[in-house]
Each structure stands twice: as C-alpha cells, then as structure tokens.
C-alpha angles and dihedrals in degrees: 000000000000114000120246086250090069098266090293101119127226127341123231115218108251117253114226102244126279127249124220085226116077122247090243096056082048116107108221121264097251100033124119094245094055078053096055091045088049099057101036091058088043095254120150109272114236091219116104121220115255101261118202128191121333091015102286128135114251085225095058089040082064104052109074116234106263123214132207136233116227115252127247128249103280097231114239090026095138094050079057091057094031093061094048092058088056091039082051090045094056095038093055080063098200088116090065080061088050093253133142139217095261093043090075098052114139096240100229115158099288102043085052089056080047102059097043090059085057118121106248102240088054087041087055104044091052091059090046081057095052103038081044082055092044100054093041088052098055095042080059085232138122130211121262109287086253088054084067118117106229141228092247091039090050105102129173101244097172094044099095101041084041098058084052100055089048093047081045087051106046085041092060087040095049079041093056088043095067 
C-alpha cells in the first residue's frame, strides 16, 4: 500500500543553509560587532530606538515639530508647462498625420452627439483629416514637416458643442432623478 506522504518516503526536516565561515568565527546576531558590520555594509541594524511614552522615539520627541512656510510662485512657471504641452503634443505624433486634438476623441455618447450637431463644413473638413491619417498610416508615411498642425493652430473645434451635449445630458438625468 502507498504511504499518506505519496509513496515518497519519509521526509527529512530541512537544514538552514550552511555559511562558508564557521560558527565559531560568527558574531552573534545581537552583539555589538554584528551591529557595527551591519551598518557599515548598509544592512538593516537589529537596536531598536529608545521609545518613551506613547510610542514615540525620544529622538523624534526632541526635535519640535517645524512648519513651512508656503513657496512662492516659481516665476515662468507657466512657460515651463506651457512647453511640456507643446513637447506632449509632438510626441503623441497624430499631427504629423494632420490631425487635431479633437480628431482622436474617444467617441463615447456624448462625443458622437457631439459630432452630428456639427456645422457641415467643420464636419467635412474633420473627415478630410481622418481619411488623409488613414491613408498616410497605412502607407507607413507622415506629412512634410511644414504640413504639421500645430500646437497654436490647433483649436478645439468640438469644445463648445461638446460641453452642450454633456450640460444637456446631466440636466435630463437631475431631471429623471425627481
């Protein structure tokens, strides 16, 4: 009959492993030269900081507690963010396609409301963009360098009738709620 242990026999108990240093030549764990070699080589130290009452250290019960003041503005700041924004807008590449902001929308509900209450011409133009991208994409290619939208050209033509389709939206849906 097979044994309850799978047939295996019988397990021997594991043995921590073994150092190349004798025991002997060991410091002890808590001993104030393992201490020292602990901290010399950046390992964690086995003292335990004096604690005092409610459990906090009598060093940090020393030091007073420091406020600070708040910072000034950093002055240019905005030429700082504003230069990221233009660095982000290169680097998402789809104006090297001739794309605009609004061109890449995830066309949720409320984009594609969005987009039917568009005037034609605006309407037309945007799918001149995106057939334009899409025959650029699969012809693995980009436009000349001076084809590029820019970041100042680029203008949020859907904004407007998007942030009425979303006010039209949460109005009907305060409206339900009554």
């Amino acid at each position: 009959m097979a044994e309850a242990g799978g047939g295996r026999g019988r397990r021997r108990p594991s043995r921590p492993p073994q150092s190349p240093v004798p025991a002997a030549a060991r410091p002890a764990p808590g001993s104030g030269r393992m201490r020292k070699r602990r901290a010399a080589i950046g390992g964690p130290s086995l003292a335990r900081p004096a604690r005092g009452r409610r459990g906090v250290t009598q060093q940090a019960a020393r030091i007073p507690e420091v406020k600070m003041a708040a910072r000034a503005p950093v002055s240019g700041g905005g030429r700082l963010l504003e230069s990221i924004r233009k660095w982000y807008y290169n680097a998402a590449g789809f104006n090297k396609l001739g794309l605009m902001r609004d061109d890449v929308l995830y066309e949720d509900d409320d984009v594609k409301e969005a987009l039917k209450r568009l005037p034609e011409p605006l309407y037309n133009e945007r799918i001149f963009r995106m057939k334009r991208a899409l025959d650029l994409s699969l012809k693995h290619q980009i436009l000349p360098k001076e084809q590029w939208v820019k970041y100042e050209e680029d203008k949020r033509y859907l904004e407007p009738y998007l942030k009425e389709v979303v006010r039209e939206r949460l109005e009907r849906e305060a409206w339900n709620k009554k």
